[in-house]
C-alpha positions as CSV (number, residue, x, y, z in Angstrom):
1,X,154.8,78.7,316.0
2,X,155.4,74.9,314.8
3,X,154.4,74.2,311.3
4,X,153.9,70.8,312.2
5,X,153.5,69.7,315.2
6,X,152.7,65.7,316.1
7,X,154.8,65.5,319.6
8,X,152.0,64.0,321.2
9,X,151.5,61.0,318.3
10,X,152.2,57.6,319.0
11,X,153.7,55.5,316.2
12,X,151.7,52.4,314.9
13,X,153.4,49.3,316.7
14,X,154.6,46.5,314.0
15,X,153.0,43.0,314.9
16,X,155.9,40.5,315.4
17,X,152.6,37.6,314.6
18,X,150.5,38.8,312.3
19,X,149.8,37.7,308.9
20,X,152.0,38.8,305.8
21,X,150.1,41.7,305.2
22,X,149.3,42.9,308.6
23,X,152.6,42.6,308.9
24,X,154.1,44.6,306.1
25,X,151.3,47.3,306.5
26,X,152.4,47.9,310.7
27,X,155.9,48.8,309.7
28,X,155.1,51.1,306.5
29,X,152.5,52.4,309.1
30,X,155.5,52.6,311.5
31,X,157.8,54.2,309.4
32,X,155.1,57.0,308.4
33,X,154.6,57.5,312.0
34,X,158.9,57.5,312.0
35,X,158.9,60.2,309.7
36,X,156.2,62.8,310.8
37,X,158.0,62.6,314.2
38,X,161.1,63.6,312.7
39,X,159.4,66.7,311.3
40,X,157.4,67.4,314.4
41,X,157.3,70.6,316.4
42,X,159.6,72.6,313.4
43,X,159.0,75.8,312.1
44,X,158.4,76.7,308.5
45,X,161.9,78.1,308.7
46,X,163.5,75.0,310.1
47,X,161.3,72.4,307.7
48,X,162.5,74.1,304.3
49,X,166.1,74.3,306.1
50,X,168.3,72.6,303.9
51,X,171.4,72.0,306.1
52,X,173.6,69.7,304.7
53,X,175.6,71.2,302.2
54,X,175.7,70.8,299.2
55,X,172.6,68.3,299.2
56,X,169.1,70.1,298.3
57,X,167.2,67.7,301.3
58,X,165.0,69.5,303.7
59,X,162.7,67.6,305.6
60,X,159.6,69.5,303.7
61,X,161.5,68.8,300.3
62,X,161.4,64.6,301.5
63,X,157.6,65.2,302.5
64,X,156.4,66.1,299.3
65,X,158.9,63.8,297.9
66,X,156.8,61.1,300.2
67,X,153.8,62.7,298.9
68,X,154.4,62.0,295.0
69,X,156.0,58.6,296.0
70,X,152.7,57.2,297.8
71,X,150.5,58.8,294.8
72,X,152.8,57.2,292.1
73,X,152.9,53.6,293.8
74,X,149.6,53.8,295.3
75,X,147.4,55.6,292.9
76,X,149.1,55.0,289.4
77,X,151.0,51.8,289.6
78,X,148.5,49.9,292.0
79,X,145.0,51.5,291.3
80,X,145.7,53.0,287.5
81,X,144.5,56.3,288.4
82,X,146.9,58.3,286.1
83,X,147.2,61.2,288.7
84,X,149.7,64.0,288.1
85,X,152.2,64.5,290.1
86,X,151.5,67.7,292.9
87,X,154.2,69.8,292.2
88,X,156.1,70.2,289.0
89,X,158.1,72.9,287.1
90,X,156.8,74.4,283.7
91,X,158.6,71.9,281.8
92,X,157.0,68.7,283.6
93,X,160.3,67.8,285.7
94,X,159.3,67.1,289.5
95,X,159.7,70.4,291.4
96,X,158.9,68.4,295.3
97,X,162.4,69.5,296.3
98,X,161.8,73.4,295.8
99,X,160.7,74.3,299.4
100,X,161.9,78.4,299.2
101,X,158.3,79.3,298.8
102,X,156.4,76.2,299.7
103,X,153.7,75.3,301.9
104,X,154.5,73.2,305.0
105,X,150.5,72.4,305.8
106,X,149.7,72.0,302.0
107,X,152.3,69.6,302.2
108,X,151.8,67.6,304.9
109,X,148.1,67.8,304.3
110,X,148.8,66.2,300.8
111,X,151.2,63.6,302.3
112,X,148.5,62.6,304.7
113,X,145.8,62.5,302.2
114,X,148.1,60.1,300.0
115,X,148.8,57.6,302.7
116,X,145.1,57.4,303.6
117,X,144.5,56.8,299.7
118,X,147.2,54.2,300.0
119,X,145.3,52.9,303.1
120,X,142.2,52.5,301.8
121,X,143.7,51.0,298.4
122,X,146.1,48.2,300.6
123,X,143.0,47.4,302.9
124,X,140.8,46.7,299.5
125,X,143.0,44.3,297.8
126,X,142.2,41.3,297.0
127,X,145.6,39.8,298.2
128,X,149.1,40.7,298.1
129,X,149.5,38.9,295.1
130,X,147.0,41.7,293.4
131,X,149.2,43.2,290.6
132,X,149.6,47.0,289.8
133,X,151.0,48.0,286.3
134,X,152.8,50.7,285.0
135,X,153.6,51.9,281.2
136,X,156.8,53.7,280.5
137,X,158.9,53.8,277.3
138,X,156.4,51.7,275.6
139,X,156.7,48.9,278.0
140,X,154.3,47.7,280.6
141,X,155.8,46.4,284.0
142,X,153.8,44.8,286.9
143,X,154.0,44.9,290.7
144,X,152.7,42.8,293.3
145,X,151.5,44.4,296.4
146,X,153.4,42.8,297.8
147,X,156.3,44.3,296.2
148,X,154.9,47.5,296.8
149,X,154.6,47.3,300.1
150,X,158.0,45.9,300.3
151,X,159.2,48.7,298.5
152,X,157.3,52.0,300.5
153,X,159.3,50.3,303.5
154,X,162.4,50.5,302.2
155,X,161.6,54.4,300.8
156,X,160.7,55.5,304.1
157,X,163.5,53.6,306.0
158,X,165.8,55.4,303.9
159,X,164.3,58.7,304.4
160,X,163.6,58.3,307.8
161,X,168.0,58.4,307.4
162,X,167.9,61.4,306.2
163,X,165.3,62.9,308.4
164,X,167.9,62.1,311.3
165,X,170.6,63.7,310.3
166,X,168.4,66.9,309.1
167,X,166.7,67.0,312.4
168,X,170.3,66.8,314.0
169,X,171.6,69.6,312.0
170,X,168.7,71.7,312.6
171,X,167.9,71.4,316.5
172,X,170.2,68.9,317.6
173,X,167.3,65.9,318.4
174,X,168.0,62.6,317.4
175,X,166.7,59.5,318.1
176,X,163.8,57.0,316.9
């Protein structure tokens, strides 16, 4: 039985002439879409597979990964929500990479639940030049929206790498 299956999903065409945000939101949108297809029609077995030794990286390990990364960017740094991350070890330290007992539809449902968030947060903004802050080791940093955007692109491209060769390893499909 698939753990995830999204074979029949289209992904979210970019817009070669749109307007800069438009723009920037089709291909985050796109490389979502990228990345669920690269997990599509696997079983639990096959999602929490970690096949390229010595590297941790399954494809459910980069999903919650995905997960924390939207709710960080989205939720903390651009809305100042404050929210915890999903999964952590006793002593605090991220645990999103620790798939022997996890969840694939917790996952994915929390993955989808953050970029809906994210959605709903890019669609409300002002303008790109809105500014998200974050305070770490006493000092406070700001993003623009645009730089956020800019950024969740360049996250998922870069999984959506690793999703390849994962998926390769495990059944052998490649491709967009």
């Amino acid at each position: 039985m698939d753990a995830y299956d999204l074979a029949d999903a289209a992904r979210t065409p970019t817009l070669p002439a749109a307007d800069e945000r438009a723009t920037l939101v089709s291909f985050l949108d796109f490389q979502r879409d990228t990345f669920a297809m690269k997990c599509a029609g696997l079983t639990t077995e096959q999602l929490r597979a970690r096949p390229l030794l010595p590297s941790d990286l399954s494809l459910l390990g980069l999903t919650r990964h995905l997960a924390e990364v939207e709710r960080g960017w989205f939720r903390n740094v651009l809305n100042a929500e404050a929210r915890r991350g999903f999964w952590k070890h006793p002593d605090g330290s991220f645990a999103e990479f620790d798939v022997d007992e996890a969840d694939p539809e917790e996952a994915f449902a929390v993955w989808r639940r953050e970029c809906d968030h994210a959605r709903e947060l890019v669609a409300a903004a002002e303008s790109l030049d809105v500014l998200g802050h974050h305070r770490e080791n006493g000092a406070e940093e700001s993003w623009s929206l645009r730089w956020i955007l800019t950024h969740m692109i360049e996250e998922y491209a870069r999984h959506n790498g690793h999703a390849d060769l994962l998926r390769e390893h495990l059944d052998g499909r490649t491709g967009e």
